[in-house]
VMD Tcl script that draws the C-alpha trace (Angstrom):
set ca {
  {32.66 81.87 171.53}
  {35.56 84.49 171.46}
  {39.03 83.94 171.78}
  {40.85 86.60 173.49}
  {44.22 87.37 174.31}
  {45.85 87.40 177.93}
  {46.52 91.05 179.37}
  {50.12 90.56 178.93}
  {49.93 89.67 175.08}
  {50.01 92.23 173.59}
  {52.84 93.91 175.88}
  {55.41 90.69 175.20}
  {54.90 91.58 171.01}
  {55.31 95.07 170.99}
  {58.31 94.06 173.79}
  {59.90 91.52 171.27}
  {59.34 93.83 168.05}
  {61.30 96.65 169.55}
  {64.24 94.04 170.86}
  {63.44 93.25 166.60}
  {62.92 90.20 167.12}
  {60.84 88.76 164.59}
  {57.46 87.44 165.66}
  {55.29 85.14 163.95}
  {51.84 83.06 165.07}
  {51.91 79.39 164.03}
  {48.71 77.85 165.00}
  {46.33 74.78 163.61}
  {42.83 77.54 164.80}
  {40.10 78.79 162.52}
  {42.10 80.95 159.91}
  {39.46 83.71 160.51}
  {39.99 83.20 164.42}
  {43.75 83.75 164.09}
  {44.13 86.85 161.68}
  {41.43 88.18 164.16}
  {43.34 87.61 167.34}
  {47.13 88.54 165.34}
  {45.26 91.76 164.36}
  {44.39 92.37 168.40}
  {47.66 92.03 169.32}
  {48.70 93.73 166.98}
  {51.17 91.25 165.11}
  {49.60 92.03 161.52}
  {47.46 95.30 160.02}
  {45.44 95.66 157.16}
  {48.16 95.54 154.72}
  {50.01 92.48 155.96}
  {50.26 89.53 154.35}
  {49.05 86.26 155.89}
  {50.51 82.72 155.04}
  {48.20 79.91 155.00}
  {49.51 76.36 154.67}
  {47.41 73.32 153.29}
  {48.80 69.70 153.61}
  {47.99 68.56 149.73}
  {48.21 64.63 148.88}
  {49.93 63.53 146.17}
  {49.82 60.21 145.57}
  {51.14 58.24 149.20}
  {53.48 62.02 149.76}
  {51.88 64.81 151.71}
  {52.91 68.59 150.43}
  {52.64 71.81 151.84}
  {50.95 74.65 149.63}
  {51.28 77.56 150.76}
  {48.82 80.53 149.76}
  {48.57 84.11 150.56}
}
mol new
graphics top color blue
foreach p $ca { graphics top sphere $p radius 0.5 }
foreach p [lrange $ca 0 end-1] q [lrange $ca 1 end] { graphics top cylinder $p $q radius 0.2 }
display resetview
């Protein structure tokens, strides 16, 4: 299975990053499956950083750790 991007993905980011607007990808995917498709269109490179968020339980209180 493959996950690929529409034709006009790509286009719309590099559109909104030169209006600089900030873009970001917020999805519940396969980590691996979403740095893959943000590095096809382009949203991160090598060097970026990605953000991962993990809903942690403690006690009856769910809390969001984030790692990088």
């Amino acid at each position: 299975m493959e996950n690929r991007l529409k034709p006009a993905t790509a286009g719309a980011i590099e559109d909104l990053r030169n209006a600089n607007v900030k873009t970001i990808m917020a999805t519940g995917d396969n980590v691996l499956t979403a740095v893959a498709v943000a590095k096809n269109c382009k949203l991160i490179d090598e060097n970026s950083n990605v953000f991962i968020g993990d809903l942690i339980k403690a006690g009856n209180i769910d809390i969001l750790q984030w790692t990088c």
